[in-house]
VOGU-3710 file (C-alpha; in Angstrom, 3 decimals, decimal comma):
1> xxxxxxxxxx> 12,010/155,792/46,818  11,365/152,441/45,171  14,490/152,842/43,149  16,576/153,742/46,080  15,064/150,377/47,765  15,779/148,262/44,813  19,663/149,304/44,254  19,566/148,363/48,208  18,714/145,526/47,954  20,569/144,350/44,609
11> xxxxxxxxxx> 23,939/146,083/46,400  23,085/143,806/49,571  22,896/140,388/47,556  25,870/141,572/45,633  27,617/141,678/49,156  26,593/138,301/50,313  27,194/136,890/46,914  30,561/137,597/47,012  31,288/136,537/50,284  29,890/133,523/49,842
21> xxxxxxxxxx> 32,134/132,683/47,244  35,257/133,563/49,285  37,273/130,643/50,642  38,154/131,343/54,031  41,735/130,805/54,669  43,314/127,498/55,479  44,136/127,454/59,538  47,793/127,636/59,232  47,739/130,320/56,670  47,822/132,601/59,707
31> xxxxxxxxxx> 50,199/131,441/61,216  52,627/131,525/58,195  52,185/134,648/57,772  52,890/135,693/60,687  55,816/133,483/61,809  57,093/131,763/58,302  56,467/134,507/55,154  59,229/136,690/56,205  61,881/133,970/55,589  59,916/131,431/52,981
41> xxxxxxxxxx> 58,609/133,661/51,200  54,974/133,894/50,510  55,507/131,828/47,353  57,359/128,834/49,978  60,526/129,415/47,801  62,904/130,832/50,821  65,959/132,798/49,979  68,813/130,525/47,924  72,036/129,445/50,376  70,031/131,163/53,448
51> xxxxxxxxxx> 66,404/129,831/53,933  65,560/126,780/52,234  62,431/126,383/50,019  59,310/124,768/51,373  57,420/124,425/48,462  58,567/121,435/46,514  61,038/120,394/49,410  61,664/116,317/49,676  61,602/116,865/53,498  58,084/118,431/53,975
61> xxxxxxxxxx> 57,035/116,312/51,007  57,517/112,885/52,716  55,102/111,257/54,510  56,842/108,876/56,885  57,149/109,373/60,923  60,502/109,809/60,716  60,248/113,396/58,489  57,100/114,695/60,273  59,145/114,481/63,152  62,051/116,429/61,822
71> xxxxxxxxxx> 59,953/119,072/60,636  57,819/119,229/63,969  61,183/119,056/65,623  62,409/122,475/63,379  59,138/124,135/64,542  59,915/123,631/68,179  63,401/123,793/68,390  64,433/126,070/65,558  67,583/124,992/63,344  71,260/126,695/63,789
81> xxxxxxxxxx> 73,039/123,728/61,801  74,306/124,837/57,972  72,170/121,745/56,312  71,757/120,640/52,983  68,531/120,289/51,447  67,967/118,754/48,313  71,387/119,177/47,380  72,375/122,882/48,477  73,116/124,259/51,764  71,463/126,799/53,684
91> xxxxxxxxxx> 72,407/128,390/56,687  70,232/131,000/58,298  68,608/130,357/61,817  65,562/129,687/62,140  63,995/130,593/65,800  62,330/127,966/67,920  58,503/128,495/68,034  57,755/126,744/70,989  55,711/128,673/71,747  52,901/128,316/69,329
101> xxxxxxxxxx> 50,016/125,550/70,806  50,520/122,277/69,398  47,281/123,227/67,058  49,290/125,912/65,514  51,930/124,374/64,929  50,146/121,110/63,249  47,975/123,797/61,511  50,964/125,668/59,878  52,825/122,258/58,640  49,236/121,029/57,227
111> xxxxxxxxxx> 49,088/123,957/55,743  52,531/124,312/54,071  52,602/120,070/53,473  49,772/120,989/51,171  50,290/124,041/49,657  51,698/125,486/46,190  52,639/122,401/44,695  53,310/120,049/48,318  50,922/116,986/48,579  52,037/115,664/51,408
121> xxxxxxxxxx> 48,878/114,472/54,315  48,359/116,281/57,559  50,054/116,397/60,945  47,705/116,614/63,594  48,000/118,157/66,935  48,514/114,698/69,030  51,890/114,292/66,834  53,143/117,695/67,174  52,145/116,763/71,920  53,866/113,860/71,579
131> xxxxxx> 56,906/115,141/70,104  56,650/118,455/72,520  57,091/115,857/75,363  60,033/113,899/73,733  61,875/117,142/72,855  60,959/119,544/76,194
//
């Protein structure tokens, strides 16, 4: 009986030890998953002439107003234009997500502004209302 209690209680401090050393996942992983993966591919590299890399990309690397607009803008509105990006040209539609809250939305561009090897600061959830209102 004691030895049953012991391996109990050594299997139950295994379980929170391990769980305390989990992460838990960024907020906008989620949502990339759910919305972005199938496209970007979990790595952020998208599909070459179709869906353009995230990871690495000049546009969700910059941090002026003028490119966190444009990629809030993308999120709401979806793209249908053949654009080039860093010198090649991809032309696959991308669906609007307006309908995602504006915390989603700021969540998932946090989260892919600063993820593989992006650096790139946060977009908060006033930015992504205020350009909701300009653009709807």
């Amino acid at each position: 009986m004691r030895l049953v209690s012991t391996v109990l209680v050594a299997f139950f401090l295994c379980c929170v030890f391990v769980s305390w050393q989990q992460k838990p996942a960024p907020p906008g992983e989620k949502v990339y998953k759910q919305y972005c993966l199938s496209c970007h591919m979990a790595d952020g590299g998208g599909v070459p002439h179709l869906n353009p890399p995230l990871d690495g990309s000049s546009l969700v690397n910059k941090n002026d107003q003028q490119s966190t607009q444009k990629l809030i803008q993308i999120v709401l509105k979806g793209m249908t234009d053949r654009v080039p990006i860093d010198g090649e040209y991809y032309s696959n539609n991308m669906a609007a997500h307006a309908h995602l809250s504006n915390q989603e939305i700021a969540d998932v561009l946090t989260y892919i502004r600063s993820t593989w090897q992006n650096k790139a600061s946060a977009i908060s959830a006033k930015e992504v209302a205020q350009m909701r209102k300009k653009l709807l």
